[in-house]
C-alpha positions in Angstrom: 5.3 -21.6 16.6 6.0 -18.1 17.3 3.8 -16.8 14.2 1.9 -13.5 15.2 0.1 -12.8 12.0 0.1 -14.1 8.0 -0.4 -11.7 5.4 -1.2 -12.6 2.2 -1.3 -10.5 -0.9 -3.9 -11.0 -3.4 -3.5 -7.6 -5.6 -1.7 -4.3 -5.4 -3.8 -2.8 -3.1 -5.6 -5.8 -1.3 -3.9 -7.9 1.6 -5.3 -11.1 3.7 -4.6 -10.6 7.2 -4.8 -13.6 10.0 -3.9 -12.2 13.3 -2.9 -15.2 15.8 -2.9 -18.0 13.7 -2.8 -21.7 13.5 0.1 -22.6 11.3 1.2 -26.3 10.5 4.4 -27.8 8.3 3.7 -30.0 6.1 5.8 -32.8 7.0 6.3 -33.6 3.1 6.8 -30.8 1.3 7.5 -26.7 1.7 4.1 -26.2 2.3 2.4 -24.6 5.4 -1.5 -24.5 6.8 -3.1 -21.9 8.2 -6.2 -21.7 10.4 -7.3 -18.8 11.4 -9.8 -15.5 10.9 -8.7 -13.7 7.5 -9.6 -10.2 7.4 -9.3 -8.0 4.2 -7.1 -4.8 4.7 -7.3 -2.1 1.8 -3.5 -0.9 1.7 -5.0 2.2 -0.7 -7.5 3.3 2.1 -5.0 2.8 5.0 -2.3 5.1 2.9 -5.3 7.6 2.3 -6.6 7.4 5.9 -2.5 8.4 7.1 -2.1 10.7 4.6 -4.6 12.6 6.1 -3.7 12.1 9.4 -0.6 13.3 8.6 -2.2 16.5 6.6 -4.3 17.2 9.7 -1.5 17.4 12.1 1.1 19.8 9.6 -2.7 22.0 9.6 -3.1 22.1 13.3 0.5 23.2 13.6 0.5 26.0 11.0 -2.8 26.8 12.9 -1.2 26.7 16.3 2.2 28.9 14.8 -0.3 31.3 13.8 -2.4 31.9 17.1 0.8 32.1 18.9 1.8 34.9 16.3 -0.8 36.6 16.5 -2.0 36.0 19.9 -5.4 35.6 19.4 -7.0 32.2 21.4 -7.5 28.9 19.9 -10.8 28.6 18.2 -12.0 24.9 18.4 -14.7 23.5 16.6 -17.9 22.8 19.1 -17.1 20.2 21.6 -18.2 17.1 21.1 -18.7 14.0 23.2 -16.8 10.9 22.0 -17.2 8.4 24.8 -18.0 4.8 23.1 -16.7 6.4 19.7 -13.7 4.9 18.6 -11.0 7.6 17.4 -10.3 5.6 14.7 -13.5 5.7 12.9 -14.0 9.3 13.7 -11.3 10.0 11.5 -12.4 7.4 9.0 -15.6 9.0 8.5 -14.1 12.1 8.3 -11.9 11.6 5.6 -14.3 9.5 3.7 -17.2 12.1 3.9 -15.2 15.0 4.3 -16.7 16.6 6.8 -15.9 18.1 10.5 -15.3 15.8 14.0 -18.6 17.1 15.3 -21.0 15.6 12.0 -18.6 12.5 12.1 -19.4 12.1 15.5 -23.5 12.8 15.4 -23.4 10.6 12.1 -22.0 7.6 13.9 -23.9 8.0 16.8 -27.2 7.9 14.7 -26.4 4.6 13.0 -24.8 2.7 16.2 -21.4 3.3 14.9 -21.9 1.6 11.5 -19.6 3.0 9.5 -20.9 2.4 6.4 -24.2 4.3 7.1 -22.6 6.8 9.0 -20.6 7.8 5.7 -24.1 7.5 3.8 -25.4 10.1 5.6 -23.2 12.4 5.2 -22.7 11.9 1.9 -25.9 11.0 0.4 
């Protein structure tokens, strides 16, 4: 009762995750069951995927310090529309395939935003 999510560790870098689940007390012994939908995080590519979040933002700031020194206008890569693209795999593909927004973008939007394949393409 009251249990929001499980997490269980199975190395250093690899969790089990079960959002909402079922969880039972044994009645004889300190045991519990869970029931529920375990999904894999990878605690390595989550602290890689913030790190460059993190590295991206210090950038835009030094960039942004800069054009307000100098006082020339903010020179944005092309625009490109995101509608049905999360921002979260944007950045995924990104950092995985080191590329710009706009490729990430045109990558997922070719392969239906498969990540996998999107990353493939760039890379490959």
């Amino acid at each position: 009762e009251g249990v929001v999510r499980v997490t269980m560790k199975k190395s250093k870098n690899i969790m089990f995750v079960v959002s909402k689940p079922d969880v039972f007390k044994s009645p004889t012994a300190d045991s519990y069951i869970i029931f529920g939908e375990a999904k894999i995080e990878d605690l390595a590519a989550k602290q890689a995927q913030m790190n460059a979040a993190s590295n991206e933002q210090r950038a835009n700031r030094s960039n942004v310090e800069e054009q307000a020194q100098t006082g020339a206008p903010a020179a944005d890569e092309e625009a490109v529309d995101e509608t049905g693209i999360d921002a979260k795999d944007v950045a995924l593909v990104m950092d995985q395939a080191h590329c710009t927004r706009a490729a990430a973008v045109t990558a997922l939007r070719n392969n239906n935003n498969d990540l996998v394949n999107a990353i493939m393409e760039l890379t490959i």
